[in-house]
C-alpha positions in Angstrom: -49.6 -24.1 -90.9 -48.9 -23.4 -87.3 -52.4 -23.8 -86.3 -52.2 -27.5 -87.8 -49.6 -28.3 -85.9 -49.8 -26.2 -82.6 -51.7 -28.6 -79.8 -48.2 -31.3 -80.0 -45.5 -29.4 -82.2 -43.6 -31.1 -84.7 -42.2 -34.3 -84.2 -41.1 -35.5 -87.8 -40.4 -34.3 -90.9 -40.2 -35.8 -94.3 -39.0 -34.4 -98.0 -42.3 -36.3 -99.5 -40.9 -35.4 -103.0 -38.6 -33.1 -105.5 -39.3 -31.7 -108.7 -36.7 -29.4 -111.1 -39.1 -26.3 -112.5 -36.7 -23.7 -114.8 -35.1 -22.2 -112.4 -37.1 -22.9 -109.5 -37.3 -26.1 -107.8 -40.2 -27.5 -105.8 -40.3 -29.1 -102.5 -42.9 -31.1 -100.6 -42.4 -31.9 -97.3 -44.6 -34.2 -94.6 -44.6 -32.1 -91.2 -46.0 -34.4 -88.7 -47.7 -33.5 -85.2 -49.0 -35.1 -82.7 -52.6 -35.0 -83.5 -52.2 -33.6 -87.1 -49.9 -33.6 -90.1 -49.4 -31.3 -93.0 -48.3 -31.0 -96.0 -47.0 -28.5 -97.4 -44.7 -27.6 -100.9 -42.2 -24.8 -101.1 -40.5 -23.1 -104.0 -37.1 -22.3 -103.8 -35.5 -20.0 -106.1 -31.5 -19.2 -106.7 -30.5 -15.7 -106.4 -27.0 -14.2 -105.6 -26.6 -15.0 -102.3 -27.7 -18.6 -102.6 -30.8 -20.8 -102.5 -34.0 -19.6 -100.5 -38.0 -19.9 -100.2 -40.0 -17.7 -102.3 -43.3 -19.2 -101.4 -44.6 -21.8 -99.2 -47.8 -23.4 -100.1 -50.1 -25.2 -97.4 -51.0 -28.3 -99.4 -53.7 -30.2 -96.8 -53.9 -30.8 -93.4 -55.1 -34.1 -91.6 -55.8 -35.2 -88.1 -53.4 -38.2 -87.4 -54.1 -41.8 -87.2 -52.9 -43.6 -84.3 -50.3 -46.6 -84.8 
């Protein structure tokens, strides 16, 4: 995931979507670079001290279009 976005860094971020999974919930997120963009979808799990990432899942990668 660092590699996709290594040559600009990351200039945005969006929550691309949300989904409710027993106990776990599911998280995809847009990271955008300057020449790339990745997605990527994480699974949060609840334990006693609160919320955190269990996994993180590297979803596709693709060079950037220009505007």
């Amino acid at each position: 995931m660092a590699d996709a976005l290594r040559d600009g860094g990351l200039v945005r971020h969006t929550l691309v979507a949300f989904a409710k999974l027993g106990r776990h919930r599911i998280v995809k997120y847009r990271l955008e670079g300057q020449n790339r963009t990745a997605t990527v979808n994480a699974r949060w799990e609840q334990s006693g001290g609160g919320w955190r990432v269990g996994a993180v899942d590297l979803v596709k990668v693709e060079q950037s279009q220009p505007a």
